[in-house]
PLY file of the C-alpha trace (Angstrom):
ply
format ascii 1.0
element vertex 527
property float x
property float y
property float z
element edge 526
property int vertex1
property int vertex2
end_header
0.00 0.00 0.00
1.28 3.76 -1.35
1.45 5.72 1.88
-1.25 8.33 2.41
1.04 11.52 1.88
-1.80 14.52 2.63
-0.56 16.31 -0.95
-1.36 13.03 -2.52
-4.44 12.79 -4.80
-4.94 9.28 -3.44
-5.18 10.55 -0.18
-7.70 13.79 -1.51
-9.71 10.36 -2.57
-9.38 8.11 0.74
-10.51 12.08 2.84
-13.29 12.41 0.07
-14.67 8.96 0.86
-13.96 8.65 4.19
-16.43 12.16 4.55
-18.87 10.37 2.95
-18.93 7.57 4.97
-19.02 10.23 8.46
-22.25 11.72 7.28
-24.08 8.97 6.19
-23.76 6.45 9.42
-25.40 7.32 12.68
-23.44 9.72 14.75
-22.59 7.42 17.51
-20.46 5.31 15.35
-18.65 7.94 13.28
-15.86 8.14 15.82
-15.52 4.34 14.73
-14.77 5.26 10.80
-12.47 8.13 12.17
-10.54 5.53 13.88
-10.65 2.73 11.04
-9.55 5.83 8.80
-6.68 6.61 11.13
-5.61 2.86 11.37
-5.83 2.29 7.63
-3.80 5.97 7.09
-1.11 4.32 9.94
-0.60 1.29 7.97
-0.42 3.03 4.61
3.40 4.27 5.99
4.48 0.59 6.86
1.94 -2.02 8.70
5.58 -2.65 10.81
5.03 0.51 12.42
1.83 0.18 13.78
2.45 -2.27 17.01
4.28 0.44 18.47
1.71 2.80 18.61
-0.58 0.42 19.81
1.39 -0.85 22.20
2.45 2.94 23.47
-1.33 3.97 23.94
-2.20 0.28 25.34
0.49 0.70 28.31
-0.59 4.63 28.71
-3.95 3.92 28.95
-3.73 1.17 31.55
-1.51 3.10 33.53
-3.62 6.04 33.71
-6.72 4.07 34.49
-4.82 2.04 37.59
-3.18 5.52 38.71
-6.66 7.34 38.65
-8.12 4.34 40.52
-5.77 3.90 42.88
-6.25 7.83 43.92
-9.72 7.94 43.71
-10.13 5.24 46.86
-7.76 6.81 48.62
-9.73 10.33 47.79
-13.13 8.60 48.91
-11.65 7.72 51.82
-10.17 10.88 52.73
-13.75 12.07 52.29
-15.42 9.25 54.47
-13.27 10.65 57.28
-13.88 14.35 56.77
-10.36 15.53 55.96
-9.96 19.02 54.32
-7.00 21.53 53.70
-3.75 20.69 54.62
-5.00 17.30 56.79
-6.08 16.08 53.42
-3.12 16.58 51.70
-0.87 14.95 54.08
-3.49 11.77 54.32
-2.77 11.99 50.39
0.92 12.40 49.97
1.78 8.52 50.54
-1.05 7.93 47.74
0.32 10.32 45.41
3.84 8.99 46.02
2.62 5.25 45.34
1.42 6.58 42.17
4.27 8.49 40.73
6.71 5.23 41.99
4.51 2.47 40.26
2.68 4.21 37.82
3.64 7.54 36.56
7.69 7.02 36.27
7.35 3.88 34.34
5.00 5.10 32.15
7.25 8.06 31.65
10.49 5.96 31.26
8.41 3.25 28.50
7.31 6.11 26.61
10.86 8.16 26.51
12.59 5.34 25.74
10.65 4.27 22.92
11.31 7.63 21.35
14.97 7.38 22.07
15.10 4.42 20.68
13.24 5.55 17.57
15.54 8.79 17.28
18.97 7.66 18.24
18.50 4.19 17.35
19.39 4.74 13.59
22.31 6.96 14.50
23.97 4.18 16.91
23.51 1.87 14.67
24.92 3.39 11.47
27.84 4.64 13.69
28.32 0.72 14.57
28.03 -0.24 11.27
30.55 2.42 10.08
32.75 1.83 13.09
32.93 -1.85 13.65
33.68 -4.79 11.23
31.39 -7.59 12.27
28.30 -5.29 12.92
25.68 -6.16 10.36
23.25 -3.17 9.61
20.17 -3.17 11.32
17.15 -2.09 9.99
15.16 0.60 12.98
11.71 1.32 12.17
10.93 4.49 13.54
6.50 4.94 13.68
5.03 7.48 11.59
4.15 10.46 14.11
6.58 8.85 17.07
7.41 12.60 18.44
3.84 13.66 18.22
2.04 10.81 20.06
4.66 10.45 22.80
4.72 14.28 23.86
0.93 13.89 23.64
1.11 10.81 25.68
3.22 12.56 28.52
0.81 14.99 28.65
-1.82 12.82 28.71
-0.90 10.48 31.75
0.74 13.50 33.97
-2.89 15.96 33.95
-4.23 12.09 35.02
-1.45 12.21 38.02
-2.10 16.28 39.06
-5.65 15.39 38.50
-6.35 17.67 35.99
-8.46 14.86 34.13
-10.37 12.21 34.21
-9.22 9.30 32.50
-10.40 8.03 29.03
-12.53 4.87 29.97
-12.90 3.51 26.59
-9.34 2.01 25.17
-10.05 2.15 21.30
-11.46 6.02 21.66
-8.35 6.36 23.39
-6.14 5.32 20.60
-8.09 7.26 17.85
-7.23 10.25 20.04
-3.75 9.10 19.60
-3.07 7.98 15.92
-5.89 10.81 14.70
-4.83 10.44 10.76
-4.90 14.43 10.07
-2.69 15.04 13.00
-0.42 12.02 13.38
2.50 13.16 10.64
3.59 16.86 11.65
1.04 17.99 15.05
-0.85 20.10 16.53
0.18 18.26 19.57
-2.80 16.85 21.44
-4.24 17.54 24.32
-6.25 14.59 24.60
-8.92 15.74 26.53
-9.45 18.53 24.29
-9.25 16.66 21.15
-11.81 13.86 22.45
-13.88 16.47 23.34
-14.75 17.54 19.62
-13.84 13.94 18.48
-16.83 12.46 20.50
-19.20 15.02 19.80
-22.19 14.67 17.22
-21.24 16.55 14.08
-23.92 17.09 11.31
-22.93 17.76 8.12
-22.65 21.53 7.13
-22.44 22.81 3.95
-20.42 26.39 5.03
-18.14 24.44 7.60
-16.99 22.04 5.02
-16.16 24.69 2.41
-14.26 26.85 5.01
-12.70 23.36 5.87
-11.62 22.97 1.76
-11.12 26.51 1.61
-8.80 26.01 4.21
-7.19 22.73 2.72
-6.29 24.17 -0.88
-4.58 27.65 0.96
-2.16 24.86 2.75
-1.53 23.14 -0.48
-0.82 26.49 -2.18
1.69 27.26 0.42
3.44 23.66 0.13
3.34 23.09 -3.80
3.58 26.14 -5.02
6.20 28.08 -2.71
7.77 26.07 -0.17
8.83 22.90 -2.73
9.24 25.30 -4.95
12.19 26.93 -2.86
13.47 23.25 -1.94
15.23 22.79 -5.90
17.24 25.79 -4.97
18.06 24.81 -0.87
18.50 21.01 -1.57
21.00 22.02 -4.40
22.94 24.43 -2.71
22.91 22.51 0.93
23.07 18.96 -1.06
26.75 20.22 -2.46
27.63 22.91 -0.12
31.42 22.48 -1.26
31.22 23.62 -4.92
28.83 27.21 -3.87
30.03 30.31 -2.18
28.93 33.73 -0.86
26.00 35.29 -1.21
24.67 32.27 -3.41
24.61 30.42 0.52
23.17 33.29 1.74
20.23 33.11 -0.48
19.76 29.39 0.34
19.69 30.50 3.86
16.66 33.02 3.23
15.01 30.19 0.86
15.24 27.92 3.54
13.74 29.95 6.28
10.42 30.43 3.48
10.74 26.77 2.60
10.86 26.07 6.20
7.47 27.80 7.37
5.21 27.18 3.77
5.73 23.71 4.24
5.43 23.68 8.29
2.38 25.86 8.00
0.91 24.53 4.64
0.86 21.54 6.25
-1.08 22.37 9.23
-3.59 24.41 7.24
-4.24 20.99 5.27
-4.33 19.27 8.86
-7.24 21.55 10.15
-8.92 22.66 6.77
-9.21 18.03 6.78
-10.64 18.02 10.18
-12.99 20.97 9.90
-14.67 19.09 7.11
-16.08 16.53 10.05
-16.30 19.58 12.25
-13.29 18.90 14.42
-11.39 21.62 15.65
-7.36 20.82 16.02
-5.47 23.66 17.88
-4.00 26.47 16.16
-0.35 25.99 15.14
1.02 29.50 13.72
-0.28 32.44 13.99
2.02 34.83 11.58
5.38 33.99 13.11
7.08 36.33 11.21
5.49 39.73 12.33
7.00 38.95 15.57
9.44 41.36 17.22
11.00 39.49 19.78
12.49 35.50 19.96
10.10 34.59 22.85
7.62 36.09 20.80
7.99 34.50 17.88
8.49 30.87 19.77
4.92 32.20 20.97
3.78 32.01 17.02
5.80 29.38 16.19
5.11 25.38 16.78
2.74 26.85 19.29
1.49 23.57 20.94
5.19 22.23 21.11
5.54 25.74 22.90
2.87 25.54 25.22
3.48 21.60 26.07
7.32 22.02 27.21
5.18 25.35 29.30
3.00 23.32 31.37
4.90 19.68 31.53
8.61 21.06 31.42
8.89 24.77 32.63
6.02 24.89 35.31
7.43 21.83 37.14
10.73 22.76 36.58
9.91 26.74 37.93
7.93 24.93 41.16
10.02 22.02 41.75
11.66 22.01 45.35
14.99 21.77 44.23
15.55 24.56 42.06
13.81 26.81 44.87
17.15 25.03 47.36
18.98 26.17 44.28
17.77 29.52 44.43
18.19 30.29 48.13
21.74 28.59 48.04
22.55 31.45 45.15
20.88 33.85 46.87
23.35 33.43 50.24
26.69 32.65 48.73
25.88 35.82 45.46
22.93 37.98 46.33
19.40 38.03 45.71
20.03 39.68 42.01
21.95 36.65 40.92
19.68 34.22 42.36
16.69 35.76 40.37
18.66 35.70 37.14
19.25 32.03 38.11
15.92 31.40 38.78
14.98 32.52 35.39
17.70 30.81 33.23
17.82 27.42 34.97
14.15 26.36 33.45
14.74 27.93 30.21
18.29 26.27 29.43
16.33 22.66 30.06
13.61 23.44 28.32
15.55 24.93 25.05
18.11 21.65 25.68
15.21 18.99 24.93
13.71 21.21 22.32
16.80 21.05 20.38
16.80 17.10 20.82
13.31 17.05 20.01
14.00 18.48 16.27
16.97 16.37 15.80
19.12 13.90 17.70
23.03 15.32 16.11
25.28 17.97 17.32
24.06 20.55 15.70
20.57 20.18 17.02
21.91 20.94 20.53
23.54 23.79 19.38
20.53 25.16 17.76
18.77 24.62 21.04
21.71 26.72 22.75
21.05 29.47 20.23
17.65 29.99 20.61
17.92 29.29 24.87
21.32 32.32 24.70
18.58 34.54 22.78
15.40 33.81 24.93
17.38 33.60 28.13
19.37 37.24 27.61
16.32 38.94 26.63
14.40 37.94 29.66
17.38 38.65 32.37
18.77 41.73 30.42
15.22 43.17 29.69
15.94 46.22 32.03
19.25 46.68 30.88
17.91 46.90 27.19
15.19 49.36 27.93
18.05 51.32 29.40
20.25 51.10 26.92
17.09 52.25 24.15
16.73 54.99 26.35
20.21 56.47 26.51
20.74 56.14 22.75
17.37 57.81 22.80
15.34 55.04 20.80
11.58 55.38 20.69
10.36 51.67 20.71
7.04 52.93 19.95
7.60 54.15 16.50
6.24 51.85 13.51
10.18 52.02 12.29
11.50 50.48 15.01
8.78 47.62 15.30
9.42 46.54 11.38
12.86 46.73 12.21
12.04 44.57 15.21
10.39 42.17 12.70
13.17 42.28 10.48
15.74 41.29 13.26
13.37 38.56 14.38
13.18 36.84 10.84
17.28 36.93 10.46
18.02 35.54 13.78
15.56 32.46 12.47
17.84 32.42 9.20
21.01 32.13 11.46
19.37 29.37 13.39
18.45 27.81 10.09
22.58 28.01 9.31
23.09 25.64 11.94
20.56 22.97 11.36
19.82 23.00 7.43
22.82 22.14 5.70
22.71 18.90 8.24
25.52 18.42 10.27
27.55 20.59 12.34
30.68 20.09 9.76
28.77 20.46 6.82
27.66 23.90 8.71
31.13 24.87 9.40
31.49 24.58 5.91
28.51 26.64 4.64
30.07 29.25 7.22
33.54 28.99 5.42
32.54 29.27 2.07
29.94 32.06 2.82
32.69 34.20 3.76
34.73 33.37 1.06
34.12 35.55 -1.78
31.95 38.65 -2.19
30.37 37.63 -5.49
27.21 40.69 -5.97
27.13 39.16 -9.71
25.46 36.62 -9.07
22.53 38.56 -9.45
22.87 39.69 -12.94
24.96 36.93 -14.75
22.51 34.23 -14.83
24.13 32.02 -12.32
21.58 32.66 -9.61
18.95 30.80 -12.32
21.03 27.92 -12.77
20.86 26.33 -9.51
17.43 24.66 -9.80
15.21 27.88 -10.28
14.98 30.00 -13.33
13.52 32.92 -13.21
10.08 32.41 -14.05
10.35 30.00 -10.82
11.77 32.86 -8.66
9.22 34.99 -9.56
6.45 32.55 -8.84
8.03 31.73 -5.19
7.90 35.61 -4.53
4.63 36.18 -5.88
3.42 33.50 -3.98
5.09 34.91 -0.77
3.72 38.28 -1.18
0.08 36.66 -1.64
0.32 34.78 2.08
2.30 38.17 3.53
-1.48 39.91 2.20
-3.62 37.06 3.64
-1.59 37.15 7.02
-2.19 40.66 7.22
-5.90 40.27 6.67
-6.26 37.49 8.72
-4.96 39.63 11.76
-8.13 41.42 11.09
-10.49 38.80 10.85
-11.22 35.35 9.25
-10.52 35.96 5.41
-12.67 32.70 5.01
-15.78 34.91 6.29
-15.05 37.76 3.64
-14.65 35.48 0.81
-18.67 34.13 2.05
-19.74 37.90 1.81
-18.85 38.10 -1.74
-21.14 37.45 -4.48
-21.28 33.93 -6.08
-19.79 35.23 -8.94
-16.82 36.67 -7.36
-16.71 33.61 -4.77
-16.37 30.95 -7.18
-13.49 32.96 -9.32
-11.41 33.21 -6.18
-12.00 28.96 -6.17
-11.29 28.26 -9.12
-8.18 30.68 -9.34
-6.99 28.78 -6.27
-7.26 25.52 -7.70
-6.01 26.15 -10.94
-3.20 28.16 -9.76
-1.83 24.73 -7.68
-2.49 22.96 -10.39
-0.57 24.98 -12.73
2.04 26.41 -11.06
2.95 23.78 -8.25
6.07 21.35 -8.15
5.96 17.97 -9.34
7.81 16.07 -12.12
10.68 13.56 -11.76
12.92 14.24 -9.10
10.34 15.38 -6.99
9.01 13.44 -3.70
5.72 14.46 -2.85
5.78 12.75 0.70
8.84 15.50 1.72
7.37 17.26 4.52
10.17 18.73 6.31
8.27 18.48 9.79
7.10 14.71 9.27
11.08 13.64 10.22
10.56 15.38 13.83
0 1
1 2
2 3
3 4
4 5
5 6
6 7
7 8
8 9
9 10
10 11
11 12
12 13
13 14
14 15
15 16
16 17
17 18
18 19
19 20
20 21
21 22
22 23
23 24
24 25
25 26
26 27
27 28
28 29
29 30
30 31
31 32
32 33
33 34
34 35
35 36
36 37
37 38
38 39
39 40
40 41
41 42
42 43
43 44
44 45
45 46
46 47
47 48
48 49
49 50
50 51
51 52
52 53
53 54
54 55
55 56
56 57
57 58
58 59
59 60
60 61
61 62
62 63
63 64
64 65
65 66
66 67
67 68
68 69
69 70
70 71
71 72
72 73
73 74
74 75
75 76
76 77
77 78
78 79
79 80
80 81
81 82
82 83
83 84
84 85
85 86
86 87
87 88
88 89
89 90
90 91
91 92
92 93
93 94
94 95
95 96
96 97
97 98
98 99
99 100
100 101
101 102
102 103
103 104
104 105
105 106
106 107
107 108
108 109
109 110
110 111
111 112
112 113
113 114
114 115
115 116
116 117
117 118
118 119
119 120
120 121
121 122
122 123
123 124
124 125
125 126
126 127
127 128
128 129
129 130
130 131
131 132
132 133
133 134
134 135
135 136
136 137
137 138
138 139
139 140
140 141
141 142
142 143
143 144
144 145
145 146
146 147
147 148
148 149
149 150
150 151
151 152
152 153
153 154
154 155
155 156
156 157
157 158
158 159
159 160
160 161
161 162
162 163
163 164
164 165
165 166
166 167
167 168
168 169
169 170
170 171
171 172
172 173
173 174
174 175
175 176
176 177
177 178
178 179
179 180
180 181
181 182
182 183
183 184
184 185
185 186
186 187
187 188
188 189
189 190
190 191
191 192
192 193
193 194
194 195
195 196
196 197
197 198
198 199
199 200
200 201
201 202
202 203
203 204
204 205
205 206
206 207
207 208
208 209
209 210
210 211
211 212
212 213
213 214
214 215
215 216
216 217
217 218
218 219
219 220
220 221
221 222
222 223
223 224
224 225
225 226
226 227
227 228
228 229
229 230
230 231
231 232
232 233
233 234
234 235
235 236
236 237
237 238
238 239
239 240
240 241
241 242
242 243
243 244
244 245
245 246
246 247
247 248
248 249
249 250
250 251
251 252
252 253
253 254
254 255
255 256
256 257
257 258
258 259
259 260
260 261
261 262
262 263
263 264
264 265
265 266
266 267
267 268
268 269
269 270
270 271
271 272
272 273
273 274
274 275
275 276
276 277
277 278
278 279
279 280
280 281
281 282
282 283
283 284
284 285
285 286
286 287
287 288
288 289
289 290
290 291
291 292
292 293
293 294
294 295
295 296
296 297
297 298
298 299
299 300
300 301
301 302
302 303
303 304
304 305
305 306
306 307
307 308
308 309
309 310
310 311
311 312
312 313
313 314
314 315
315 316
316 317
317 318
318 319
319 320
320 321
321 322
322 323
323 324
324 325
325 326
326 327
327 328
328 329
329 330
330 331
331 332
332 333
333 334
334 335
335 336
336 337
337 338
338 339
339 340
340 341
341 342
342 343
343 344
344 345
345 346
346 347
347 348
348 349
349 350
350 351
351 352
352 353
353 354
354 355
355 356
356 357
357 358
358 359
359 360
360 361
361 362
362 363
363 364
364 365
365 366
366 367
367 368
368 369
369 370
370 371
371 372
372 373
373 374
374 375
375 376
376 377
377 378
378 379
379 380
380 381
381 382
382 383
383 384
384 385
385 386
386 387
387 388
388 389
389 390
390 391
391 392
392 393
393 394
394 395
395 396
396 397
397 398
398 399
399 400
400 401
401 402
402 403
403 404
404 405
405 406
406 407
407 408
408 409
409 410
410 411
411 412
412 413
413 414
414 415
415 416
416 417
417 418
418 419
419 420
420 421
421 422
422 423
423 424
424 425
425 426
426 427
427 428
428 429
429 430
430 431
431 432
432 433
433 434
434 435
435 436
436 437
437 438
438 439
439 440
440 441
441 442
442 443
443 444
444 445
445 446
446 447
447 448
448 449
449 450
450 451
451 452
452 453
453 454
454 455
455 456
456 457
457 458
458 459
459 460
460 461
461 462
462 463
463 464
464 465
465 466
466 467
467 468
468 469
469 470
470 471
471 472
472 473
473 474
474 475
475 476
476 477
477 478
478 479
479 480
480 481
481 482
482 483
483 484
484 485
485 486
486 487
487 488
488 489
489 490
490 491
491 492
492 493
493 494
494 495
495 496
496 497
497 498
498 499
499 500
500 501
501 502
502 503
503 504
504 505
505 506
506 507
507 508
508 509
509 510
510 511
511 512
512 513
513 514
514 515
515 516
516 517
517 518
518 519
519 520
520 521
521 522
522 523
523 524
524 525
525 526
C-alpha cells in the first residue's frame, strides 16, 4: 500500500470517501470510521510501524486508568473521614507517592525510551556499522508520528497524576485520540482531553463548515506546492553540495530555507485543520504569523505553538515549582545575592527546556547547538530586559515608533535564518562549511549573470516563489483582522467561485511535481 502523503491525490480520494462515509452512518459510530480511517492511514506508511503505537497507547492507557483508581479510593476515603486543607493533603501524599513510583515514572520511562530508541537508534547503529567490522546493519523502524504521540502521551498520563483529568474509559477512543490520521504526521500536539472532546461530539454535516474546511485545505496546499517545494530545488541544491557554492549564493539558500521552512510547516497544518474541519473537528492552532514577531520569545509564541505551550505546562512549570531549584535559588541567593539568584531562577528552566527542544528536532550535534542558540537569545532577553530598555533609552530610541517595530520584525526573521545556518545544511561540519565558504568571496554578480537561475530555479520559478510569498504576507495581514474565510462568504457567487477556481487552478498549474520530486517530503514529518 502507497502511503497516504496529505498532498497526494490518493489521499484527496481516501478524505473524500472517508467524509462520505461520516455523514451517512449514525453519529454514535462515526468516531468508529475516524478511527478505522486513522488505522488504515497508519498502515499506509508501513503495517511494521503500527504495534508500536498500539502498544504505546495500550500501556498509557492502563496506567492512567490504575493511577486514577488507585487515587480515587484513597480520595473517597479521605472524604469518608472528613479531611480538608492541609490534613487532606498529608493523608494523600503517601497515595500520590505510590502513584508516581509504580505508575507515573514507568510510564514516563516506556514512553521516553521508545522515542529514544526511535531517534537515536538509527544513528547508533549506522555509527556501529561504520565503526565496527562484524556489525551487520540493522534495519530501525521508527513509527510514523513517534514525536507527536509520545509528547501527547506525557501529557496525557501527567494531567491524570495532578488530577487535571479524568481518564479516558474507553481504550479504542483512546487510541483514535492518539493515531488521529490528520494530525499524526507533523502535530498540533494533542491535548487529549481537548481533542476527544470535539472527536466524540455529534457533528452534522454543514455545507459552510466544510467549504471553510476545503477553503482552508487548498490555501495549505498552495503554500506547500507552489512556494515552499518550490524553494526546496534551490536549498537542496545548494545545501546537497555545499562544497562547490560560495557567498552570497549560501546566503540566499539561507533566506530560501527559512520560506521553505514555514510554507511547508504551516501549509501543512492548514491541510491538517482545513481536513478536520470538514467533520467539524477543531485541532489547535499551530502559527499564527510567526514572522510579524518582534522578539524571539515572541515569535516561539507564534511558532510550533502547541510544542511551545506543552514544554510550558509539563517542562517549565514543574521545573519553575520544583523544590529543588527553589534550594537552588536560596543557596545562590546566600553565597551571590538576591540579584543573581533571580537571574538564576529565570535561566535554569529555560536552558532545560531549550536543551530537549533542540533534541526534540533532531538527535546530532548541531541540534543541541541550535537549542543553545535559541535558549542564549530567549534567556538574555528575559534577564537583560531592564538593561535593554536602558540602553534604548540612553541612545534615545523610541520603541514605539512603527520604524522600530518593522525593524524589530526584520531582526526577528534573520536571527531564524542564522538558526536555520546551523541545522539546514545537516551536520555541524557540513555547517562549518557553509560558514567557510559564505565568507569566502563577495560575489554581488550573481545577481545579474545568470548564475543565480542555474541552480534549480529559473527565473520564471523565482518569480512565482515571490509572488506567492507576497500573496500569504497579504492574507496574514488580513487574517490579523479577521477570518478571510468569512469575507470570501460575503462576496457574491460570482466573485466567490473565481477566487475557487483561481486557487485551484493556480496549484495545479504552477505547483512542483515532475521527476525528481518526492511528494511525501514534509520537512516536519522527520521530527
Amino acid at each position: 500500500m502507497q502511503f497516504l502523503t496529505f498532498n497526494s491525490i490518493n489521499f484527496c480520494l481516501f478524505l473524500f470517501v472517508i467524509t462520505i462515509i461520516y455523514f451517512l452512518i449514525s453519529c454514535k459510530f462515526r468516531w468508529m470510521v475516524l478511527l478505522a480511517a486513522s488505522m488504515i492511514f497508519y498502515i499506509s506508511a508501513g503495517i511494521e510501524k503500527l504495534p508500536f503505537i498500539v502498544l504505546t497507547s495500550l500501556v498509557v492507557f492502563l496506567a492512567a486508568r490504575q493511577l486514577n483508581k488507585v487515587y480515587e479510593a484513597a480520595e473517597r476515603e479521605a472524604d469518608e473521614q472528613g479531611l480538608k486543607g492541609r490534613e487532606r493533603m498529608t493523608f494523600l501524599a503517601p497515595t500520590k507517592k505510590r502513584c508516581r513510583r509504580l505508575y507515573l515514572l514507568p510510564t514516563i520511562v516506556f514512553v521516553v525510551g521508545m522515542l529514544c530508541y526511535c531517534k537515536f537508534g538509527v544513528r547508533l547503529f549506522d555509527f556501529l556499522y561504520d565503526h565496527i567490522s562484524f556489525w551487520t546493519a540493522l534495519n530501525v523502524i521508527v513509527p510514523l508520528g513517534v514525536s507527536y504521540y509520545t509528547f501527547s502521551s506525557i501529557g496525557y498520563i501527567l494531567d491524570i497524576y495532578w488530577r487535571k483529568q479524568k481518564p479516558i474509559q474507553n481504550y479504542f477512543q483512546f487510541l483514535l485520540c492518539v493515531s488521529y490520521f490528520p494530525q499524526i504526521v507533523q502535530g498540533p500536539i494533542a491535548r487529549y482531553h481537548k481533542l476527544a472532546g470535539t472527536l466524540f461530539e455529534e457533528h452534522s454535516f454543514d455545507f459552510k463548515r466544510v467549504c471553510f474546511g476545503i477553503q482552508l485545505m487548498l490555501y495549505g496546499y498552495f503554500k506547500k506546492l507552489v512556494i515552499a517545494d518550490r524553494f526546496a530545488l534551490f536549498t537542496q541544491k545548494v545545501f546537497g553540495n555545499i562544497a562547490d557554492y560560495e557567498g552570497l549564493t549560501i546566503g540566499i539558500a539561507l533566506i530560501f530555507s527559512t520560506f521553505q521552512l514555514y510554507m511547508d510547516f504551516s501549509g501543512c497544518m492548514d491541510i491538517v485543520r482545513g481536513a478536520s474541519q470538514i467533520f467539524g473537528i477543531e485541532l489547535d492552532e499551530n502559527f499564527h504569523h510567526p514572522f510579524f514577531s518582534k522578539s524571539a520569545a515572541e515569535f516561539w509564541r507564534r511558532w510550533h505553538i502547541t510544542l511551545g505551550t506543552w514544554f510550558k505546562d509539563y517542562v517549565y512549570m514543574p521545573v519553575v515549582t520544583s523544590g529543588w531549584l527553589a534550594k537552588l535559588t536560596s543557596f545562590s541567593k546566600n553565597k551571590c545575592g538576591k540579584n543573581f539568584a533571580k537571574k538564576l531562577n529565570a535561566a535554569i528552566p529555560l536552558v532545560i527546556v531549550w536543551l530537549l527542544t533542540g533534541l526534540w528536532h533532531g538527535t546530532g550535534w548541531n541540534y543541541v547547538l541550535w537549542g543553545v542558540y535559541w535558549g542564549i537569545l530567549i534567556i538574555s532577553s528575559t534577564i537583560f530586559a531592564k538593561q535593554y530598555k536602558k540602553m534604548a533609552e540612553v541612545l534615545h530610541i523610541d520603541t514605539t515608533t512603527p520604524g522600530y517595530q518593522r525593524f524589530q520584525i526584520v531582526r526577528t526573521f534573520f536571527a531564524f535564518t542564522v538558526a536555520r545556518l546551523i541545522t539546514a545544511p545537516g551536520t555541524l561540519e557540513a555547517s562549518a562549511v557553509a560558514v567557510r565558504q559564505m565568507f569566502h568571496v563577495f560575489n554581488p554578480w550573481i545577481f545579474w549573470d545568470g548564475s543565480l537561475y542555474q541552480m534549480g530555479l529559473d527565473y520564471k520559478d523565482l518569480c512565482v516563489a515571490f509572488l506567492g510569498l507576497l500573496f500569504v504576507q497579504r492574507v496574514s495581514v488580513l487574517q490579523e483582522k479577521g477570518s478571510v474565510r468569512e469575507m470570501i462568504a460575503q462576496k457574491n457567487i460570482v466573485l466567490r467561485w473565481t477566487i475557487y477556481y483561481i486557487a485551484i487552478f493556480s496549484i495545479i498549474i504552477l505547483g512542483i511535481y515532475g521527476a525528481g520530486y518526492n511528494a511525501s517530503d514534509f520537512i516536519y514529518a522527520n521530527f
